[in-house]
C-alpha positions as MATLAB code, in Angstrom:
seq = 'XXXXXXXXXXXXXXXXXXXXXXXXXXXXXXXXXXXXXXXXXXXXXXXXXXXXXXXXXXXXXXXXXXXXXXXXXXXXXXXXXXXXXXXXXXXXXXXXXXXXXXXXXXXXXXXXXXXXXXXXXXXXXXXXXXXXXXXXXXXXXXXXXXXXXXXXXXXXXXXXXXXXXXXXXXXXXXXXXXXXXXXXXXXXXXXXXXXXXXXXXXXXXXXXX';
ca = [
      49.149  167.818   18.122;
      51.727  164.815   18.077;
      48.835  162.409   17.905;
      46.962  164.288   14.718;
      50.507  164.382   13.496;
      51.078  160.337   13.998;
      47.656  159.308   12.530;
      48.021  161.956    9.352;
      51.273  160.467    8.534;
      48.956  156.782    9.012;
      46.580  157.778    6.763;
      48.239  159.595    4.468;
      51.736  158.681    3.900;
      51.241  154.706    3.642;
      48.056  153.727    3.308;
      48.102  149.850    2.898;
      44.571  149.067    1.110;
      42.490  150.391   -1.029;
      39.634  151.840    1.373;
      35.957  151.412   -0.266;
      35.066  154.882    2.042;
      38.507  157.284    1.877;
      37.895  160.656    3.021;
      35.129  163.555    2.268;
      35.288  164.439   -0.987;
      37.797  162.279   -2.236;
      37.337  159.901   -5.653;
      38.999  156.650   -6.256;
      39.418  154.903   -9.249;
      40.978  151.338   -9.657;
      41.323  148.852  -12.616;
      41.605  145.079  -11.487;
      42.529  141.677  -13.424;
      43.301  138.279  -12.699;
      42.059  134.560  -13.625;
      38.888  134.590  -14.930;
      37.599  138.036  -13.877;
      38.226  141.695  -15.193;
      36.924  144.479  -13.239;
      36.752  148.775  -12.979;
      35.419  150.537   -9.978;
      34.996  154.877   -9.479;
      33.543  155.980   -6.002;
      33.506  159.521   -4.544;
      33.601  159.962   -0.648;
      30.674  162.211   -0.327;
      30.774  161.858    3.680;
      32.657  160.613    6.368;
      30.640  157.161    6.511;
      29.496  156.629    2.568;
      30.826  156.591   -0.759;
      28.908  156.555   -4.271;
      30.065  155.171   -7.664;
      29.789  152.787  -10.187;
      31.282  149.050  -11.021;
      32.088  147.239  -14.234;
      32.786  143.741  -13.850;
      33.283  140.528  -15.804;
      33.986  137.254  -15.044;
      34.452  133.716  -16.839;
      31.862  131.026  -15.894;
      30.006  128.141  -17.739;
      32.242  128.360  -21.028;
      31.249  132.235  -21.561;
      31.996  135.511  -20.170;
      29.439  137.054  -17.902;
      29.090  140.857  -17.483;
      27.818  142.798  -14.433;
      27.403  146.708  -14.222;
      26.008  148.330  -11.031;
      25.573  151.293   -9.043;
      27.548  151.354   -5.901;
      27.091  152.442   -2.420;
      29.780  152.053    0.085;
      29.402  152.106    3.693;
      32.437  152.836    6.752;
      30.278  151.062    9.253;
      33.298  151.494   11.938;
      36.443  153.141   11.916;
      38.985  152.874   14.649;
      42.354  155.453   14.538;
      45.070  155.674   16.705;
      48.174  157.183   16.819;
      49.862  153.839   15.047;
      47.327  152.371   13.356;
      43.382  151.683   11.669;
      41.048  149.458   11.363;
      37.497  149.422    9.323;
      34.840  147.828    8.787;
      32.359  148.194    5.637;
      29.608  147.077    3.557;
      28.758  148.040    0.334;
      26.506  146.376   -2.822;
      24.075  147.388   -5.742;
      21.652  146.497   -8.743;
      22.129  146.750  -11.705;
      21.892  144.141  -14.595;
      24.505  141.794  -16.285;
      24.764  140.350  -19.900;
      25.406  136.136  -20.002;
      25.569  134.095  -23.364;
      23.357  137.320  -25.048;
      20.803  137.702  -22.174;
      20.390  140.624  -20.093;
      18.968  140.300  -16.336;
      18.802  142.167  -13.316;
      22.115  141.737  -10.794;
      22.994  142.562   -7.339;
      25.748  142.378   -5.787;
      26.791  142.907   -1.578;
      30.023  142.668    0.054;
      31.783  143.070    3.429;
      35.056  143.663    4.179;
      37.305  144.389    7.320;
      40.855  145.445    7.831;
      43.363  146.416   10.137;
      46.741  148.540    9.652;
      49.856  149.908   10.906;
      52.753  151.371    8.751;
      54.534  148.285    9.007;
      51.481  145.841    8.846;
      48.141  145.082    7.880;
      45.422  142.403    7.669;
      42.397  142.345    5.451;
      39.315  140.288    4.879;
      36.027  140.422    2.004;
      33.637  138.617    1.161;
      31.677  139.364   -1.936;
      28.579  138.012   -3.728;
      27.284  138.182   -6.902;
      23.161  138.013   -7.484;
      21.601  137.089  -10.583;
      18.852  133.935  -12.349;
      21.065  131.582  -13.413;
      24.631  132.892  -11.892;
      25.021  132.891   -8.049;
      28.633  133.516   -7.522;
      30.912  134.697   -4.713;
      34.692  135.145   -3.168;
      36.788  135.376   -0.404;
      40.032  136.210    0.448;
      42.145  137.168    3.135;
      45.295  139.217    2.735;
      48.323  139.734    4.779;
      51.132  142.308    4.454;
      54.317  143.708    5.322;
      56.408  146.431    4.881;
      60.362  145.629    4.851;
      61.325  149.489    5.387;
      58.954  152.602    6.560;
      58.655  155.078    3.804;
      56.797  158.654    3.775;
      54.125  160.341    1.848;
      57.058  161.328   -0.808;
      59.168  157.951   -0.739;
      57.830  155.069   -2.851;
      56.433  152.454   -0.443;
      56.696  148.256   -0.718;
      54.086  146.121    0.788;
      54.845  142.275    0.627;
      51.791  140.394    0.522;
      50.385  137.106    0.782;
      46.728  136.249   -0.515;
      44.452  133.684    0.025;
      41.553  133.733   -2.205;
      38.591  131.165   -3.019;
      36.677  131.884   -5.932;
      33.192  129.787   -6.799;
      33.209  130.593  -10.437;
      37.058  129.521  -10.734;
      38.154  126.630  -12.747;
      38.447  123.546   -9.853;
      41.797  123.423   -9.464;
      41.935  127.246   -9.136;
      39.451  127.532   -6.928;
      41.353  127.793   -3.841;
      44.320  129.900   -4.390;
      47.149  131.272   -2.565;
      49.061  134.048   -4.351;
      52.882  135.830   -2.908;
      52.399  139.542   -4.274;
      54.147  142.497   -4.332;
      52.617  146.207   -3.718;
      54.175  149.540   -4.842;
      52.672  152.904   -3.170;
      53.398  156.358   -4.334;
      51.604  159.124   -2.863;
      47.986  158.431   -3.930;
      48.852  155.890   -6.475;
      49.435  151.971   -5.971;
      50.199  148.991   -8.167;
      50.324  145.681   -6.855;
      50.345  142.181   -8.370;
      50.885  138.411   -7.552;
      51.304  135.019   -9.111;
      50.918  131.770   -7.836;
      50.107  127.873   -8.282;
      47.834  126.228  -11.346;
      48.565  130.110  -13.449;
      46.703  132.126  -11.188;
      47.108  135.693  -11.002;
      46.240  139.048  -10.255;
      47.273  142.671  -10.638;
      45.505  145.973   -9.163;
      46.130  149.616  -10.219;
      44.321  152.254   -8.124;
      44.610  156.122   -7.795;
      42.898  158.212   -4.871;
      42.564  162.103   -4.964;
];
C-alpha cells in the first residue's frame, strides 16, 4: 500500500514532462511555439502501451513557411516505476501531407524520446524527423530539470529547466541553442517557457485529463 501510495503521488501529483502515452483513457492536448516553428498536438491513451491523435505543425525553412498535418500513433515501448521515480521510453510518427510555397505532398514524420523522473528531478531526450520531397528536416534536444521545493497534486509546482536543442531548419546561428526555462504545474495543467542567446525561444501549454 505505501508503495502504490509513493508512485500515485509520482505520477500524479508532479508529473515533470509531457508523456506522449499518459494513462488509459486519458487525452492530452498541448499548443507549442518558438523560433521558427508553431505546433498543436491531441492524443487519447487508448491502452496502457499506445496513444492515438493528430498533429498540426509548421515550421520556417527556405524563405517560406512549411505546413505538416499527420495522424499520430504513440508508443510506451518501456516503462519503469518505482516508489521515487519513472522512466520511459517511446516512439511515435505518421503520414500525412504538408503544404510548401503552394504545393501539397505526402509527409511522415517518426520520433523517439526517453526520460527519466523523480519529484525533485528529471532528464529527457527526443529526437524527431520530418519526411517529405524537397524538406528533410529534424531536431534534438535534451532537457534537464529541477524542482527548488516539493509540491502536491493541489500546490502549484516549479520546474527549472535547462534545454539544449539543435534544430536543422533553424537560421545558422540558431541552430544550436541552449535555452534557461521556467515550468509551472497545476494539477493536470502546465506552462513552461524559455529564452536564450541569438532571440531564441520557446513556450509550451499542455492540459491532460
Amino acid at each position: 500500500m505505501k508503495y502504490l501510495l509513493s508512485l500515485l503521488a509520482l505520477i500524479i501529483a508532479l508529473p515533470a514532462h509531457a508523456h506522449p502515452v499518459s494513462y488509459k483513457g486519458g487525452t492530452m492536448v498541448m499548443l507549442g511555439a518558438e523560433t521558427d516553428r508553431y505546433d498543436a498536438q491531441a492524443n487519447f491513451t487508448f491502452s496502457r502501451h499506445f496513444a492515438v491523435g493528430t498533429s498540426y505543425m509548421q515550421i520556417h525553412t527556405g524563405g517560406a513557411y512549411a505546413n505538416f498535418a499527420f495522424p499520430q500513433l504513440n508508443w510506451l515501448v518501456k516503462r519503469w516505476n518505482n516508489p521515487d521515480s519513472q522512466a520511459n521510453v517511446y516512439f511515435y510518427g505518421g503520414l500525412g501531407f504538408r503544404n510548401y510555397k503552394d504545393t501539397n505532398k505526402v509527409a511522415g514524420f517518426v520520433g523517439a524520446e526517453a526520460d527519466y523522473e523523480t519529484r525533485r528531478f528529471y532528464t529527457s531526450i527526443q529526437q524527431m524527423s520530418l519526411l517529405s520531397d524537397g524538406i528533410n528536416a529534424y531536431r534534438t534536444y535534451v532537457k534537464v530539470g529541477g524542482a527548488p521545493y516539493l509540491a502536491d497534486y493541489k500546490q502549484v509546482a516549479t520546474w527549472l529547466i535547462f534545454k539544449t536543442e539543435y534544430a536543422s531548419y533553424m537560421k545558422p546561428e540558431q541552430k544550436l541553442s541552449f535555452i534557461p526555462g521556467l515550468r509551472l504545474f497545476y494539477k493536470g495543467w502546465f506552462v513552461e517557457g524559455g529564452y536564450g542567446v541569438y532571440g531564441v525561444w520557446y513556450a509550451n501549454l499542455m492540459a491532460v485529463f
